[in-house]
N, C-alpha and C positions, 0 to 999 in steps of 0.2 A: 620241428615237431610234426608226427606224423593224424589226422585226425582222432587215431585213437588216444593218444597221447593228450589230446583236446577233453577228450571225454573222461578219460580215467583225471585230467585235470579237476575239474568239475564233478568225479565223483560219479559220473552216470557212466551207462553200458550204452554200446553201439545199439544205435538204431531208435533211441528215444524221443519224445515227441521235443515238438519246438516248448512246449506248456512248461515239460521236466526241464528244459534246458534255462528257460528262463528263472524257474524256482532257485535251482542249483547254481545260477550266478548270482542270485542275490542274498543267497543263504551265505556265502562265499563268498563274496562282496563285504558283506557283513562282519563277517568273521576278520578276513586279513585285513582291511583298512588300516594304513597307519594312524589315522585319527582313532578308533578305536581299539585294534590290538598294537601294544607298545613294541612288539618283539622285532628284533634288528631283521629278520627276514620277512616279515610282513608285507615290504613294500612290496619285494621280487615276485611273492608269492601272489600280491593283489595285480601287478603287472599281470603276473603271467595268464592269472582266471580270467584277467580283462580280454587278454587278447584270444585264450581258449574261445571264452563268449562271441565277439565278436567273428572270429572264424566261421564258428556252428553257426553262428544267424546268417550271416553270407553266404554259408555256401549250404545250407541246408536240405534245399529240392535237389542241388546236385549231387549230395551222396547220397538220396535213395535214388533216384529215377537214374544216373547214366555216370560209367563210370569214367569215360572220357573224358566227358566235362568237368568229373571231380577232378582229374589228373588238371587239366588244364587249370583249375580253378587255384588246387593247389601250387603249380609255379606260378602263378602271376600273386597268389598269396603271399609267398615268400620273396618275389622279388620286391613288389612294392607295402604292400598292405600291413604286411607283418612289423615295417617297421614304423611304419605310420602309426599301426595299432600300439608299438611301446611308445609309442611318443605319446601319445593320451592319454594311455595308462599310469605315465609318471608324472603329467601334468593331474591326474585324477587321485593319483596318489598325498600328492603336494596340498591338494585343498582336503580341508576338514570334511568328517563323513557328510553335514547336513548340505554341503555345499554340491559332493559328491551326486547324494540324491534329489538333488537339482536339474544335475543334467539332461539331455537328450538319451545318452546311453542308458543310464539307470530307468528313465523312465519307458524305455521300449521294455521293460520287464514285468510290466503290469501285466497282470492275468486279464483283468475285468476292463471294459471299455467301455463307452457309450451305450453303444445298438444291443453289448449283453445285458446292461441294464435296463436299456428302455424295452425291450423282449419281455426280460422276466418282470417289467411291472405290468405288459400287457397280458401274460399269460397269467397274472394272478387276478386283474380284474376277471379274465375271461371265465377262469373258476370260481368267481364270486356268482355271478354273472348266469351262466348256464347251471351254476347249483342252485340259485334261486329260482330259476326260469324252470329246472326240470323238475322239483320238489313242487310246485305251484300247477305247473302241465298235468304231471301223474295224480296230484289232487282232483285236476277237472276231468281227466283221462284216464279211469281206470281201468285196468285190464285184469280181464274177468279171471277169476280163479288163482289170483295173485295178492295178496294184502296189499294195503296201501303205502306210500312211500313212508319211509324210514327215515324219523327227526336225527335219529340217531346221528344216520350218514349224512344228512343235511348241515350237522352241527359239524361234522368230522370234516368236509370239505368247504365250511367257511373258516372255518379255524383254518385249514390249513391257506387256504385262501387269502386271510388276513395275515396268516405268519410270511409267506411269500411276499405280500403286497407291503410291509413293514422292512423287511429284510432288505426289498428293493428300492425300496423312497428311501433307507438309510444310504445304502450306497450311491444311491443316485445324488444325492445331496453332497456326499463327501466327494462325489465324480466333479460336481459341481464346482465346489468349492477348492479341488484341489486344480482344476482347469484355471479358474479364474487366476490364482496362484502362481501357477508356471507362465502366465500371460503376463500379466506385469512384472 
């Protein structure tokens, strides 16, 4: 298979981010599983997204930045990797979906990690934070020929503030919880 062959596997166009690729194998993933679709081609099919996937994440930087090393990258793909990768693929095949989303593989397909969660709960404090601190400022600091600050937008950016900061503690908790998880 040629990398584009990888990509039309998976349903995406050359040149998509690592973000869509990981979507598209787990939508796919999803989908062919022997565990949950019955059909007598499911397996081959879930094989093959496996090893699609596994390709595009290895060789990634190298098919935008240099086409050499993609070339290189793909014979040493096919001499050794490609069949490494069916061999995991049918060992992944073999166990049930929930066992499936268990693995190491499956889980490098998380969007959301750590550091994006603990970001977005610092950037929601920080709009708590500076919405209170500038609404409370412009009260002591007015500036002349301008009305005074606006409860309005005060109210508009702790809402949004708190929806940020609630969105974030959810997932962070479920980051949590799901680490804890794969650890034992």
């Amino acid at each position: 298979m040629t990398s584009f062959d990888y990509y039309k596997v998976l349903g995406l166009g050359y040149g998509c981010s690592a973000e869509e690729i990981k979507k598209a194998y787990r939508k796919k993933a999803r989908q062919c599983h022997p565990d949950v679709n019955h059909d007598p081609e499911a397996k081959d099919m879930f094989i093959t997204i496996t090893e699609a996937y596994e390709f595009l994440m290895t060789n990634f930087d190298n098919m935008v930045s240099d086409q050499k090393a993609y070339d290189l990258a793909m014979e040493e793909w096919r001499k050794y990797r490609q069949d490494r990768s069916r061999q995991k693929a049918r060992a992944y095949a073999q166990a049930s979906y929930v066992q499936f989303k268990n693995t190491n593989l499956y889980k490098t397909t998380r969007i959301f990690d750590g550091t994006t969660i603990i970001s977005c709960l610092a950037v929601s404090i920080l709009v708590l934070v500076i919405s209170i601190y500038g609404y409370i400022y412009r009260l002591h600091h007015p500036i002349p020929g301008i009305k005074g600050p606006s409860v309005f937008v005060l109210i508009l950016f702790l809402l949004l503030g708190m929806l940020l900061f609630v969105v974030s503690f959810v997932y962070l908790k479920a980051y949590i919880q799901n680490s804890k998880k794969y650890k034992s």
